[in-house]
N, C-alpha and C positions, 0 to 999 in steps of 0.2 A: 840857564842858558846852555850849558855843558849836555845835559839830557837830551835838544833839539839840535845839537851840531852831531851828538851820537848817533840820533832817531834820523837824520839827512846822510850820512855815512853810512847808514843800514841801509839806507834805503837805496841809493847809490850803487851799493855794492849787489845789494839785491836785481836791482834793476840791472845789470852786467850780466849776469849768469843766463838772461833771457835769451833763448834762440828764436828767434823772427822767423817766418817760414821763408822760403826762396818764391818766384815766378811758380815752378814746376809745384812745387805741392799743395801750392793755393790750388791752381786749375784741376788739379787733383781731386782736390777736396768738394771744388762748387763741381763738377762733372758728378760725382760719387753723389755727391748731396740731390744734386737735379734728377740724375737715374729714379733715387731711391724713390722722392719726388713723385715723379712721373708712374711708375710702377703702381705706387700705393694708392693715387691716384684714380688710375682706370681700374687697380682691382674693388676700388670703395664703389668705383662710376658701375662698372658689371653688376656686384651685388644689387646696387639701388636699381639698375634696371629689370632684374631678376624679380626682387621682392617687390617693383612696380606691377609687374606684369602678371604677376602670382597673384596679387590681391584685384589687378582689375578684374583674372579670371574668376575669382571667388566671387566679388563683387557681382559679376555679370550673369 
């Protein structure tokens, strides 16, 4: 019994030192994330039209 009141005290204690993030650094983070996103995106979307177009010419 002594071991899980220690192992709930750790945990407690552990769980206190955690900083949460605020408002501003979330929006932060999903803006930054979405950019990256969107960027990597239209560069995968350009290559695939690239190598589309490259192979109907070959093709043709």
């Amino acid at each position: 019994m002594n071991k899980l009141k220690t192992y709930y005290k750790n945990a407690k204690d552990e769980l206190l030192k955690v900083i949460f993030p605020i408002k501003e650094q979330i929006r932060s983070a999903y803006l930054s994330v979405f950019v990256v996103v969107t960027v990597i995106s239209l560069f995968l979307a350009l290559i695939d039209a690239i190598m589309s177009l490259s192979l109907s010419a070959v093709m043709n």
